[in-house]
Structure formats: C-alpha cells, structure tokens
C-alpha positions in Angstrom: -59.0 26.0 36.1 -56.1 23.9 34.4 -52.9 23.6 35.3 -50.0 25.2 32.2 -48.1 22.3 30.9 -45.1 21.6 32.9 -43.5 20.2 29.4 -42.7 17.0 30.8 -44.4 14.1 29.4 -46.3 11.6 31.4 -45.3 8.7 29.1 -42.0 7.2 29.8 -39.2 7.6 27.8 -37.3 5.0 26.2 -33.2 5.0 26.0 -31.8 4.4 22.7 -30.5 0.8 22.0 -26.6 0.3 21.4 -25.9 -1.0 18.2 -23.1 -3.5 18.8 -22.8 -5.6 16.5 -20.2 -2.9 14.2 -17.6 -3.6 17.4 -18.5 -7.7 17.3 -17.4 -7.3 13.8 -14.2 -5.7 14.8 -13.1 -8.2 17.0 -14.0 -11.2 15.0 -11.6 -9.4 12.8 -9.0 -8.6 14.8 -8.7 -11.2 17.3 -7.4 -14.0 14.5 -5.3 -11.7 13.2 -3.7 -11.3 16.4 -3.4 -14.5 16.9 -1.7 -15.2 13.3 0.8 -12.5 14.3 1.9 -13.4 17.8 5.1 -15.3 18.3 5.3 -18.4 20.6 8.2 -18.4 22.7 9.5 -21.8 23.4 12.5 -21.9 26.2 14.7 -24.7 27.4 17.1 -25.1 29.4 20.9 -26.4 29.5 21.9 -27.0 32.9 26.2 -25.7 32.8 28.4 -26.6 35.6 31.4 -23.7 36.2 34.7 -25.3 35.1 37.0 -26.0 37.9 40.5 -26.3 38.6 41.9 -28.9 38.9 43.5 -30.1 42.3 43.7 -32.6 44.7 42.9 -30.8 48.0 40.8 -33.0 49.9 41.5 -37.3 51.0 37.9 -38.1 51.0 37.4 -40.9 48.4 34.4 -38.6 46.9 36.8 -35.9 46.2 39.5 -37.8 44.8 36.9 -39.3 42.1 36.1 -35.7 41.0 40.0 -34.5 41.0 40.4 -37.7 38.5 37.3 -37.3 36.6 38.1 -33.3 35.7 41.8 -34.4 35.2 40.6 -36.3 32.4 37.3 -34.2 31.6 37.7 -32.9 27.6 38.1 -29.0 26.7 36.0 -27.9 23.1 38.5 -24.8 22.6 36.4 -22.7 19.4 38.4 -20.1 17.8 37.5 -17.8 15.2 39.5 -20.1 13.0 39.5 -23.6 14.1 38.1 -26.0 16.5 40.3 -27.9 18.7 39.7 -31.2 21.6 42.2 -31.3 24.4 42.1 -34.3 26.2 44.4 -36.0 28.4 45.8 -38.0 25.8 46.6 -34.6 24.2 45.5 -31.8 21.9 44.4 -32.3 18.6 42.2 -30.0 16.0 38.9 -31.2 14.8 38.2 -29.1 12.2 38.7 -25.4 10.4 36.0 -22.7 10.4 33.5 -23.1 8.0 32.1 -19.8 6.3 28.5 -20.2 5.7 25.1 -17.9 4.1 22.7 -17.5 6.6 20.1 -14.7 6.1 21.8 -13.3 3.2 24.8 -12.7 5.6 28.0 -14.8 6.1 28.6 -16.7 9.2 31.3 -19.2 11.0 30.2 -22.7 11.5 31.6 -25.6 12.4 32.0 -29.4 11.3 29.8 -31.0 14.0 30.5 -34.4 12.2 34.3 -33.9 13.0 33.4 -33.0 16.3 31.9 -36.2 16.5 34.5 -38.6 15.6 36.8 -36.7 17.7 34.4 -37.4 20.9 34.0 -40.7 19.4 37.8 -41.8 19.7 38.3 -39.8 22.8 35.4 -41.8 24.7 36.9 -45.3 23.5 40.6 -44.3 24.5 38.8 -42.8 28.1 36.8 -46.3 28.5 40.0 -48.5 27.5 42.3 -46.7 29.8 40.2 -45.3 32.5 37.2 -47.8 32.9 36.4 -47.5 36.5 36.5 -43.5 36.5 32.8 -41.9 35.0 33.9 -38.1 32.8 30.7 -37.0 32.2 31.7 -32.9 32.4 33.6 -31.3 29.1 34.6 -27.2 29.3 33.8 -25.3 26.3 36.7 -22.2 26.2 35.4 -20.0 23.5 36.6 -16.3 22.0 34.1 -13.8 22.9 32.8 -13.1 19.3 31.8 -17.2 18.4 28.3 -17.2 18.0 25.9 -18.8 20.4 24.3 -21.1 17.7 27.4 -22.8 17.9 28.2 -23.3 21.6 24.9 -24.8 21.5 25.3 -27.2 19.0 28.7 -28.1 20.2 26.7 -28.7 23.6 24.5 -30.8 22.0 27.3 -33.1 20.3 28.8 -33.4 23.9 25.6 -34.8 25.4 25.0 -37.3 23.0 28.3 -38.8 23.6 28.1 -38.5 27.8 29.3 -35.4 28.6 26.3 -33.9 30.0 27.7 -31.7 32.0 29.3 -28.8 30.1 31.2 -25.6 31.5 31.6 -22.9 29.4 34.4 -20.6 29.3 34.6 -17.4 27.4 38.3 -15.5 26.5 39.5 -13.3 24.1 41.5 -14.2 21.3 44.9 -13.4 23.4 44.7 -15.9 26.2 42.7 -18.4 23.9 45.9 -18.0 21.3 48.5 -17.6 24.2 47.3 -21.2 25.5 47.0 -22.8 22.0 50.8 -21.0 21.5 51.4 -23.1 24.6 50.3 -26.6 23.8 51.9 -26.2 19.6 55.1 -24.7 20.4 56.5 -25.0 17.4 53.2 -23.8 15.4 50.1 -25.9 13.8 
C-alpha cells in the first residue's frame, strides 16, 4: 500500500536572493553628500598667562626680574569706544572704534595698523631704556561686550611684536571707565 503525501517535498528548497544593489545605490548617494555637508573643525590654541599684580615680595634675583618685567609689561585696554596702550612711559590711545558690515550686520573693529605702531614705539622706547630686562607678557582689560574676533586679533598683533604671553582681563564698562577717569583726569 502507499503511503498519503505528507505535502513536503523531497527536493530542497531554495531561499530567495537579496537584491542589494537598490541600498549600494543609496549609499553611493548619500555618503558624498555627507561628506560635502560636514564641517571641519580646526582648533588652536593661545596659551594666556593670568595678569598679576604687581609687587616686589620676594629677594630672589628670579623674582625680582619678573616684578620688573610686569612693571613695565603693556596693558591693550579695548572699550566700546576706543582703544588705548598703557605703558610705563604712560597712557596713550591708539585708535577710535571702527563701525564695520559684517554679515549684513554692524560690528566694532579696531585699527590693528595703529595698534601696531603703537607696539612699535613702545618696544624701541622699552629696548632703549630697559635693554637688560626681557617684557614679553602684555594684559588685555576688555568690557565684557567687545567681541572675541577682536581680542584675538589684538593677541595676534602682540605676538608679532614679542609679547607672547598675553593675560586677559575682562570688566564692565564702570571699572574700565573709572580707571581710564583715573589716568585722564581732566578728560580725553
């Protein structure tokens, strides 16, 4: 007698192949386009020393080289309105604000090439009368809405004439105007 069919086959059964080539062809797409749209991000670094007071605390020959150099280190005060370099040899402003389009909206800027005659005379007058003493520091006092393209730049200019070493001070526009008050007593 024969046996019923069980309804399974004897032959083996074959799996359906995946098509992918339709998802290569998505990523071919999409990985270039990715690519195009991703932003680099390039960092660097400025190395900023805090400023210091200055004093003469200490007899060891080392410290008394730092007290002089910071007594005749340079201060970059940046205002809202001007730009000024205080120095030991006095206080004198470098240049006005200068109001500038960037991005469809108006921004402060500053005369860099002032700034650079300014550090200019100053290093000349520091290596005339001070030749044995190395300033290589220079503070940067700022009001707390300058913008950072700026303090940057000014950093910049102060490197490329020696003073590698920058602090950076931020006020508000009281103290920074209560201090210039203080060195133009009788107004600028």
């Amino acid at each position: 007698m024969a046996k019923p069919a069980s309804g399974r086959s004897h032959g083996k059964r074959r799996e359906p192949e995946i098509n992918l080539l339709p998802i290569m062809n998505l990523f071919c797409m999409i990985i270039p386009f990715l690519l195009l749209s991703a932003s680099f991000l390039e960092m660097s670094v400025i190395e900023m020393t805090l400023p210091e007071r200055i004093g003469t605390t200490g007899t060891d020959i080392t410290n008394l080289a730092r007290s002089e150099e910071r007594q005749l280190q340079p201060e970059v005060i940046m205002t809202g309105e001007r730009m000024f370099l205080r120095t030991v040899f006095g206080t004198k402003p470098v240049c006005n604000v200068i109001r500038e389009e960037r991005d469809g909206k108006p921004v402060n800027s500053y005369d860099m090439q002032a700034l650079t005659k300014a550090l200019e005379e100053f290093g000349g007058k520091l290596d005339r009368e001070f030749p044995t003493i190395p300033v290589r520091m220079v503070t940067i006092l700022v009001e707390d809405d300058v913008r950072y393209d700026n303090i940057v730049m000014v950093i910049d200019v102060c490197a490329e004439h020696g003073f590698d070493r920058p602090g950076l001070q931020v006020e508000t526009y009281e103290v920074i105007q209560g201090r210039l008050d203080s060195l133009f007593p009788g107004g600028d």
